[in-house]
C-alpha positions as CSV (number, residue, x, y, z in Angstrom):
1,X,-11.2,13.6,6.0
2,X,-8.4,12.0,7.7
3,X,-7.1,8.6,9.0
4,X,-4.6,7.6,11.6
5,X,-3.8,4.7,13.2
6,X,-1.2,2.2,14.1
7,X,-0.9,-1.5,11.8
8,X,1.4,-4.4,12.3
9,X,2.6,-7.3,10.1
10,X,5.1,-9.4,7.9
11,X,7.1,-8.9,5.4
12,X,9.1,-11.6,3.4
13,X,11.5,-11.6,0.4
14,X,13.4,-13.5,-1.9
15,X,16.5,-12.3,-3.9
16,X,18.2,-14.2,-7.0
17,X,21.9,-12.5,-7.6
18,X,23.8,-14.2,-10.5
19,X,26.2,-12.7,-13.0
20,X,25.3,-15.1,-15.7
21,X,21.8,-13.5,-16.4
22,X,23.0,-11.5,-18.9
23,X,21.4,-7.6,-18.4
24,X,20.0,-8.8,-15.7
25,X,21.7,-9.7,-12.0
26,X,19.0,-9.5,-9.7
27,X,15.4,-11.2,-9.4
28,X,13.6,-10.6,-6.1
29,X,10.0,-10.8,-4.9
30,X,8.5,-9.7,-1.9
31,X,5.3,-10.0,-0.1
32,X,3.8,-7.9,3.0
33,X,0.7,-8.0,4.9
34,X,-0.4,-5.9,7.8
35,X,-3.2,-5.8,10.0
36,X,-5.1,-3.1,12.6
37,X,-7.2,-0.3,13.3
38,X,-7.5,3.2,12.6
39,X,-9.6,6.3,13.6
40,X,-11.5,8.3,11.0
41,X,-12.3,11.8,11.7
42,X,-13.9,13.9,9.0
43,X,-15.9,17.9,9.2
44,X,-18.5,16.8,7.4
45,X,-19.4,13.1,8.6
46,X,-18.1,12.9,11.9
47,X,-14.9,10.6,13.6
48,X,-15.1,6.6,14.0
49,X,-12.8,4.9,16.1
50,X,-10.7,1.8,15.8
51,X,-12.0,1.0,12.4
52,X,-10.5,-2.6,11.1
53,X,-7.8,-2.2,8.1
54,X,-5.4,-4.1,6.3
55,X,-3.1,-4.6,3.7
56,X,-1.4,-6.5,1.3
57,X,1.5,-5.8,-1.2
58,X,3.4,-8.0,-3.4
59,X,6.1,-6.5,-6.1
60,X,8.4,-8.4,-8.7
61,X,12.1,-6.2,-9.4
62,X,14.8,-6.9,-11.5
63,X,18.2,-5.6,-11.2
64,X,21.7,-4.7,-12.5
65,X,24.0,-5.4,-9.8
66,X,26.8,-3.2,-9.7
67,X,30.0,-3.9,-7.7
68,X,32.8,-0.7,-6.3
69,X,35.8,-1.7,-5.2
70,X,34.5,-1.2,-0.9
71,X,32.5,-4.2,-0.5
72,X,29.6,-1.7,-1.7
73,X,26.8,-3.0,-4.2
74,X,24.2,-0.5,-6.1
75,X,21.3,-2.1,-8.1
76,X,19.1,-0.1,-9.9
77,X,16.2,-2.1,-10.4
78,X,12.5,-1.7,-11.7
79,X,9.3,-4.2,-11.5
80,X,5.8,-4.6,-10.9
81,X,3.8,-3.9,-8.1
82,X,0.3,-4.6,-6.3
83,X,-1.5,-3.1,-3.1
84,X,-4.9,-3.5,-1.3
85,X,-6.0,-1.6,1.3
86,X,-8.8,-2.6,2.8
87,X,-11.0,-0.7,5.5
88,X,-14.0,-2.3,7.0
89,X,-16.6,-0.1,8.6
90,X,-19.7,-1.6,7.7
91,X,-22.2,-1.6,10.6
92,X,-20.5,1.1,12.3
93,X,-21.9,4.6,13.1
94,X,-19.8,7.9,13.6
95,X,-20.3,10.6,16.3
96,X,-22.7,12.2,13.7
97,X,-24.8,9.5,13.0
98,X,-23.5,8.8,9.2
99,X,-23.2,5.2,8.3
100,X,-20.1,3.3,8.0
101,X,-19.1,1.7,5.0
102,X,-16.3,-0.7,3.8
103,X,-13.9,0.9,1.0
104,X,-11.0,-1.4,-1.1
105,X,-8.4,0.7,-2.5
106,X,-6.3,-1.2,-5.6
107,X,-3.1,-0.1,-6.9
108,X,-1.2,-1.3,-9.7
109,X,2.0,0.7,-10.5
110,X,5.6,0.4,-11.6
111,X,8.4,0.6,-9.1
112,X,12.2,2.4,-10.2
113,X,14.7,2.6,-7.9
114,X,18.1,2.3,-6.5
115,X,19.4,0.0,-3.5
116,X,22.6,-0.3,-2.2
117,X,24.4,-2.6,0.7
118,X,28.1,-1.4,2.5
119,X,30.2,-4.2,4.3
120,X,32.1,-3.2,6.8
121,X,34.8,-5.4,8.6
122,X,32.9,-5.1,12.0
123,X,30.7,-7.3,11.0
124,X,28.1,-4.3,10.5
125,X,26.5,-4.0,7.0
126,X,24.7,-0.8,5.9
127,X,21.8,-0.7,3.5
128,X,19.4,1.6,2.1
129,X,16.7,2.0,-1.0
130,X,15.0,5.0,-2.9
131,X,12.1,4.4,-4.9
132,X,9.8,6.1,-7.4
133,X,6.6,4.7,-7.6
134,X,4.6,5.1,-11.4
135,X,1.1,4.5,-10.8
136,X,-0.5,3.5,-13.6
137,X,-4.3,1.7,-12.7
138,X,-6.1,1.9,-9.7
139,X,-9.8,0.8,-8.5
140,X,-11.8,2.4,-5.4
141,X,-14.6,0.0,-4.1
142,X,-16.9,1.5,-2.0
143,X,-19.9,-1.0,-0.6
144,X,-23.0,0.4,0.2
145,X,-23.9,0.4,4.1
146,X,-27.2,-2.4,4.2
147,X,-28.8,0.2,6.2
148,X,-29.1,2.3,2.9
149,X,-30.6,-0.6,1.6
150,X,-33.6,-1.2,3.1
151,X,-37.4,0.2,4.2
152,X,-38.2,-0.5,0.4
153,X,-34.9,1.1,-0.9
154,X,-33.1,-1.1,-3.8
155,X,-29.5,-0.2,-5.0
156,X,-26.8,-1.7,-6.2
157,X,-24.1,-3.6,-3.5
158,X,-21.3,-1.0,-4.3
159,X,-19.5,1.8,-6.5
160,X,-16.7,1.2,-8.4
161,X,-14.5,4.0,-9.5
162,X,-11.6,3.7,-11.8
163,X,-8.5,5.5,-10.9
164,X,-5.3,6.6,-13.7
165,X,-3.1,9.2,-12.1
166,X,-1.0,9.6,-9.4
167,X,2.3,8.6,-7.9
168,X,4.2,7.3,-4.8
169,X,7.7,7.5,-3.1
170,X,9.6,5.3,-0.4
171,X,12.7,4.7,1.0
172,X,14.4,3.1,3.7
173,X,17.6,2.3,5.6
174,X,19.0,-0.7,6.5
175,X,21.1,-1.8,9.0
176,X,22.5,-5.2,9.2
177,X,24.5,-7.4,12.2
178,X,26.4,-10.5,11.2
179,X,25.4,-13.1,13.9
180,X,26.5,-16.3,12.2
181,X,27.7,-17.0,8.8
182,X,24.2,-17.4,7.3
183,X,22.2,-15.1,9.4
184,X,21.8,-11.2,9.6
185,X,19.7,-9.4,11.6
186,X,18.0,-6.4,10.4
187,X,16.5,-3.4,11.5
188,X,15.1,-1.4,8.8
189,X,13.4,2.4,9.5
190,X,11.1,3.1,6.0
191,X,8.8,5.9,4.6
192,X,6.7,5.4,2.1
193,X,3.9,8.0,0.5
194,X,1.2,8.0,-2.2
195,X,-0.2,10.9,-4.2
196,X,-3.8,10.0,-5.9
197,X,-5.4,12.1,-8.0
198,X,-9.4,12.2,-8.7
199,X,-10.9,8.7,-9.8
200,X,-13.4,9.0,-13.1
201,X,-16.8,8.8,-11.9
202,X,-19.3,5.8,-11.2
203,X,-23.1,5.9,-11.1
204,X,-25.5,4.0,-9.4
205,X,-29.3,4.1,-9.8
206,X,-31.4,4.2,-6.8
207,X,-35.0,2.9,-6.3
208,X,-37.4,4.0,-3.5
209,X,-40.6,2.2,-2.2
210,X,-42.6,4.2,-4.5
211,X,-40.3,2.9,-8.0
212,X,-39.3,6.4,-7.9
213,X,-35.4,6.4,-9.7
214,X,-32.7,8.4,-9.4
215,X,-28.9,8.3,-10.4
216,X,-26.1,9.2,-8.0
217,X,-23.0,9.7,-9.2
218,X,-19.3,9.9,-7.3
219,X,-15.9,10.3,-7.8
220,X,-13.1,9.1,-5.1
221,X,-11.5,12.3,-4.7
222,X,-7.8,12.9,-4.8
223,X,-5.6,11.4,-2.2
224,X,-2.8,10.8,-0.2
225,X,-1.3,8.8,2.3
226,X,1.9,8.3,4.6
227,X,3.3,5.2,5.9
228,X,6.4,4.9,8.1
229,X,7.9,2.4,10.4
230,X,10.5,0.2,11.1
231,X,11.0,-3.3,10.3
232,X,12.9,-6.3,12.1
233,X,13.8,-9.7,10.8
234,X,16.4,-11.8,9.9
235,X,18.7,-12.2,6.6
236,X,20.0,-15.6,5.4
């Protein structure tokens, strides 16, 4: 199966730089949420189009500033990370007649990485990050469409399948106008990509008008995504 689609959002972060925190230079948090649709197309099940989605991210770093003699700064850093992905297609019905369903995807994972920022005296400032991404716990909700449950049919609301391996990359490039002495704008082009392998399985048992019981059992199979763009904002 495969989805594409085109999402919007905001992004916001907060960075603490002081020499005085012993090992530690840098603090920063940061926060995104985006928004929009996408088109699922698989072999098996058909395509749906324009299928809500979001998501939301939010990620702790600290940092060892390190200063070069060119107005350049490198901090490695490494933190904590969270991201939902949510995709809501309950109620809908694919060009094959399969029920939608709405799916949660939860990551938890460790971020390492390396960032660095280039004055130059045009007023220009030059930025980028690379990033490896250690994923470490994961959980795949998938709700059961209500058409599945009914005409006499009980089942449980959902399945939830843990997930334990993978991994993710990203990185970005940032470039930076002075346009008063607090404010920078920013354009920043990113990538960003996640490997996911196969989730333990989750069983559910299922009851039909006649008490007649049976046990289905899935897995969320193994995964993976790509996310680029570009982000704009301003710097103070």
């Amino acid at each position: 199966m495969e989805d594409k689609g085109f999402m919007y959002g905001m992004s916001a972060s907060y960075s603490l730089r002081k020499e005085n925190l012993g090992p530690v230079s840098m603090i920063k948090a940061e926060v995104q949420a985006t928004w929009g649709s996408i088109n699922y197309s698989s072999v098996s099940t058909g395509s749906i189009h324009a299928t809500p989605d979001s998501m939301i991210e939010g990620r702790v770093l600290l940092g060892t500033n390190l200063h070069s003699a060119d107005q350049t700064l490198v901090t490695p850093y490494a933190g904590l990370g969270y991201r939902k992905l949510t995709d809501k297609s309950e109620g809908m019905i694919s060009s094959s007649g399969a029920f939608g369903y709405d799916r949660e995807a939860n990551y938890r994972y460790a971020p390492v990485g390396i960032e660095f920022t280039s004055s130059l005296e045009t007023g220009w400032i030059i930025g980028g990050m690379l990033e490896y991404d250690f994923f470490f716990d994961g959980t795949q909700i998938t709700s059961i469409p209500r058409d599945m449950r009914s005409n006499g049919v009980t089942v449980s609301n959902q399945f939830t399948n843990d997930q334990r391996d993978g991994y993710g990359f990203r990185t970005s490039l940032k470039i930076m106008k002075r346009i008063s002495d607090t404010y920078c704008l920013v354009f920043e082009p990113y990538c960003r990509y996640w490997n996911i392998k196969e989730s333990r399985p989750d069983s559910i048992i299922v009851t039909d008008a006649e008490t007649k019981q049976k046990t289905i059992t899935v897995v969320e199979p193994s995964n993976n995504s790509t996310e680029y763009g570009i982000m704009i904002g301003l710097r103070f």
